[in-house]
C-alpha positions, 0 to 999 in steps of 0.5 A, spaced: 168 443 776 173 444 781 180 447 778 186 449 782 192 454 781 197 457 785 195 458 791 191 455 796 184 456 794 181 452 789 176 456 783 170 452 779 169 452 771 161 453 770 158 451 763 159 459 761 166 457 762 167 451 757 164 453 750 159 447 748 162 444 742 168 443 744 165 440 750 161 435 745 168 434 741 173 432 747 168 431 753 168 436 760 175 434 762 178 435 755 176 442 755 179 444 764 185 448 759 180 452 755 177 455 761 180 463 760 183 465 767 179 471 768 173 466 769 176 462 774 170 463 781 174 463 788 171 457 791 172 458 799 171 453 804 164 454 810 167 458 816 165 460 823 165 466 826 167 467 834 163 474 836 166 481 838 162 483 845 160 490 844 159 494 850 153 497 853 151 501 858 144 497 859 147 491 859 150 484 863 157 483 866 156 476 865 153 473 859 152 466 861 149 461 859 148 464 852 156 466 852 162 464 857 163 471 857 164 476 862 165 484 862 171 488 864 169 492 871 164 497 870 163 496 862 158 491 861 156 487 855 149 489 851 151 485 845 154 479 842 156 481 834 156 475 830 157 477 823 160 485 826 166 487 822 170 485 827 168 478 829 174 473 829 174 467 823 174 462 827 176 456 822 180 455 817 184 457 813 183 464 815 182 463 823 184 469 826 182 474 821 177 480 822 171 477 817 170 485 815 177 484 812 176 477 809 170 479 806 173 484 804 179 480 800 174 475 798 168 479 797 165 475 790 166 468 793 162 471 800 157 475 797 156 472 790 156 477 785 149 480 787 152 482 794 159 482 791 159 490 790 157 493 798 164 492 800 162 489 806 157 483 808 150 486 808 147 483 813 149 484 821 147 479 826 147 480 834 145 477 840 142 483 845 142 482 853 138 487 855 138 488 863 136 496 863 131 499 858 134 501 851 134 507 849 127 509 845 130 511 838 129 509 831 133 508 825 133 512 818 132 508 811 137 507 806 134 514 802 135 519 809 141 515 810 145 515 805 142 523 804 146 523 810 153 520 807 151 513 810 152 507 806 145 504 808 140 505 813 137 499 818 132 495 817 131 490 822 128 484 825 128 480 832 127 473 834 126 473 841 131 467 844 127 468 852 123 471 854 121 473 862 113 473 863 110 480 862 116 482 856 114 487 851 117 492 846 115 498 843 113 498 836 112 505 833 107 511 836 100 511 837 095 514 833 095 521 832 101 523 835 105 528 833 111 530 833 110 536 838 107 531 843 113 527 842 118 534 843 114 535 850 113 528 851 121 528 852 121 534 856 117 531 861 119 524 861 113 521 858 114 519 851 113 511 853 105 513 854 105 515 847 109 508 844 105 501 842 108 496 847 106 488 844 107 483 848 113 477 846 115 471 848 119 466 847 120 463 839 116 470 836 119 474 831 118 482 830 120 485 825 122 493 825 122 497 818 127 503 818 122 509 820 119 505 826 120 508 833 122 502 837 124 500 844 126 494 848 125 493 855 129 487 860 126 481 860 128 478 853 134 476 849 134 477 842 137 474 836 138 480 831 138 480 824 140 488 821 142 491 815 149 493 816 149 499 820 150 501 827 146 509 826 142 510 831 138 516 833 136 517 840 129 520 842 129 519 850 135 516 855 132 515 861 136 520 863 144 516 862 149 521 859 148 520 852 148 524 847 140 525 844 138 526 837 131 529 837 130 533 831 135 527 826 130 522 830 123 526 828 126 526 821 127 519 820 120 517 823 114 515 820 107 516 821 105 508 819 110 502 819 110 494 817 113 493 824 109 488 829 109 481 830 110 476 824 106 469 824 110 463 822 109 460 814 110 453 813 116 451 808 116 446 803 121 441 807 119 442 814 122 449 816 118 455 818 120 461 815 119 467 820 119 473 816 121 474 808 122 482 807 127 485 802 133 485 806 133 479 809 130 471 809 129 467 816 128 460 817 128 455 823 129 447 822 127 444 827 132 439 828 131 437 820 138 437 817 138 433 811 133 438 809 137 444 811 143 441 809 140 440 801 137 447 802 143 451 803 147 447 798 141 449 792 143 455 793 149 459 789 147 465 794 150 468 801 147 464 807 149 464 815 147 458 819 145 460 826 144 454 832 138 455 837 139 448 840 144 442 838 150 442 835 152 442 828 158 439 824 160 441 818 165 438 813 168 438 807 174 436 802 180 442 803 178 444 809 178 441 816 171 440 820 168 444 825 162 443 829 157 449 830 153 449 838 148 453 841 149 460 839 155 460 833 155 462 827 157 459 821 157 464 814 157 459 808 160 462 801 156 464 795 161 460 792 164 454 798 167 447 796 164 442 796 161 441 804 156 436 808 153 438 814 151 433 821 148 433 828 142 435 831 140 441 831 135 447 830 138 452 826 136 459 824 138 460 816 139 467 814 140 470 807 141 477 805 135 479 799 137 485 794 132 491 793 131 498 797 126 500 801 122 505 797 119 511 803 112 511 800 110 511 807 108 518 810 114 522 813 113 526 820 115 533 818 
C-alpha cells in the first residue's frame, strides 16, 4: 500500500503496519488512518547517476566511445566512477545532486535497513581505462582497515568490457616469496617476475579479495565493482613520483588469496551470475528483460543496473521516465515506487551482500 503526506515523496504501509483484526473488521482501506507515522517507509522513484571522471596519471585524454569525455590538458582520465560520492543524479526529482548526499538524506529507503546503517552506499562502481601499467599494490580487509581508522577495506572485482590480445593482469605473488624478496624485488625493479600474471579477455570475470597483490596492464577496460573505499597501498610505481607504501602493503598482504578468474553459473531465469562473494552479487542478462525486470522487482534489496549493450527504459507512476544506454547506471531503491523496465538491452545487475571478511587467510609478517 502506498501513502502520501507532505511532501514529495510517497511512504508505503506494509502488513507489520496494519494490525490484522482491524483489517479483518474494515478491509485494507478502512485501516490507511491506523498506520503510526513513525512506521511510514519513504518510497523513492529508480535514478541514474552520471559519472565523476577521476584522474589518473595512466590514464586517457579521451575516453570515447565508452564516454564523450575528454580530459583537461595534462590530466588524463583512468576512471569512470559510477556510484562514487560525487557522481551526479541524473533524473528525477533529486537531478543535480551528489549521490553521496542523497544517500545520505535518504539512506533507509536506498539501502534498506540492511545497509541503511553504513552511511554511504556500500558498493563503489568504476569503469577503468588503462593506457599505462597501474601501479602493482594491494588493498587491506575491513580488520586491517578499520585498525587503521578506516571504515571498510577494498574487496573487489573486474569484468573485463574489452580486451586487446595478449592482455593480462597480475593476481597475487608466486610461491614461496617472501616478504624480503619482495622489498629486493622493488630495489631493483623487478617485482613483476615475482607476480602471477592470467590471461583475460573480454567477458572474463576476476575477482580480487582484499589481501591480494594485484596489477592491471594496458589493454583492457574494466567494469569495477569495490567495496567503498578508495585506500590503496603502493608496493612499486614504475618510477612515477607517487608516493610508496611498502611496509603498509606487506602488512596488508597475503600469503594465499581466493582471487583469479571465476567461471559463469547459470541462473534460474537465463542470467549468469559472474561471481556471488560476501560483498557483492553480479549477474549478466542478455537482453532478457522481462525476466530481469521481475527479478529486480522481487527484491526489497538495494540494486544497481548497468548496461553493457543496448538501451533500457525505466518508468513509472511519480516520476518522469528515463532511458539507460550503454555504460549508465541506474541505482534502484530498496524501497522505490511502483516502476517498469523496457528496451533491449544486456544489462549487468549488482547487489551489495552484507558480512565481513574474516582474516583466516595467512598474513605475510
Amino acid at each position: 500500500m502506498v501513502l502520501r503526506r507532505p511532501g514529495s515523496y510517497l511512504y508505503a504501509a506494509t502488513a507489520r503496519d496494519i494490525d490484522a483484526s482491524h483489517t479483518a473488521k474494515y478491509g485494507i482501506l478502512g485501516c490507511m488512518e491506523q498506520v503510526h507515522p513513525s512506521h511510514q517507509q519513504e518510497q523513492l522513484a529508480p535514478f541514474k547517476l552520471a559519472p565523476y571522471y577521476s584522474t589518473r596519471v595512466w590514464g586517457f585524454e579521451d575516453l570515447a566511445p565508452w564516454f564523450e569525455k575528454k580530459a583537461a590538458p595534462g590530466e588524463p582520465i583512468g576512471e569512470a566512477w559510477l556510484t562514487g560520492p560525487d557522481s551526479i543524479v541524473a533524473s528525477g526529482d533529486l537531478a543535480g545532486q551528489k549521490f553521496a548526499a542523497v544517500v545520505k538524506q535518504h539512506a533507509q529507503a536506498i539501502l534498506g535497513s540492511a545497509f541503511a546503517s553504513e552511511g554511504e552506499y556500500p558498493l563503489l562502481i568504476k569503469v577503468l581505462f588503462p593506457r599505462e601499467k597501474l601501479s602493482v599494490q594491494v588493498h587491506p580487509d575491513d580488520v586491517l582497515a578499520q585498525q587503521k581508522g578506516e571504515p571498510r577495506g577494498k574487496t573487489e572485482c573486474w569484468y573485463i568490457l574489452e580486451s586487446e590480445p595478449g592482455a593480462k593482469v597480475a593476481l597475487g605473488l608466486k610461491p614461496g616469496v617472501t616478504p624480503d624478496a619482495v622489498r629486493s624485488a622493488i630495489e631493483d625493479k623487478s617485482l613483476e617476475d615475482l607476480l602471477g600474471w592470467v590471461p583475460v579477455e573480454a567477458g572474463d570475470m576476476v575477482y580480487v579479495d582484499a589481501g591480494t597483490v594485484h596489477a592491471i596492464w594496458p589493454g583492457v577496460v574494466i567494469l569495477e565493482t569495490q567495496q567503498t573505499s578508495d585506500t590503496t597501498y603502493r608496493l612499486y610505481d614504475y618510477g612515477r613520483p607517487r608516493e610508496l607504501h611498502v611496509e603498509a602493503s606487506i602488512e596488508a598482504m597475503r600469503v594465499e588469496t581466493a582471487a583469479g578468474k571465476i567461471a559463469p553459473e547459470a541462473g534460474t531465469q537465463g542470467e549468469s551470475v559472474l561471481v556471488d562473494k560476501t560483498y557483492f552479487r553480479v549477474e549478466r542478462w542478455p537482453h532478457k528483460t522481462e525476466a530481469l525486470y521481475a527479478a529486480v522487482a522481487a527484491t526489497q534489496d538495494p540494486q544497481l543496473l548497468f548496461v553493457v549493450e543496448g538501451a533500457l527504459q525505466v518508468t513509472g507512476e511519480g516520476f518522469e521516465p528515463f532511458t539507460l544506454n550503454r555504460c549508465e547506471l541506474a541505482v534502484i531503491p530498496a524501497h522505490a515506487l511502483a516502476w517498469k523496465l523496457g528496451g533491449d538491452a544486456e544489462v549487468m545487475r549488482i547487489l551489495p551482500q552484507g558480512g565481513s571478511v574474516e582474516r583466516s587467510a595467512q598474513i605475510v609478517a
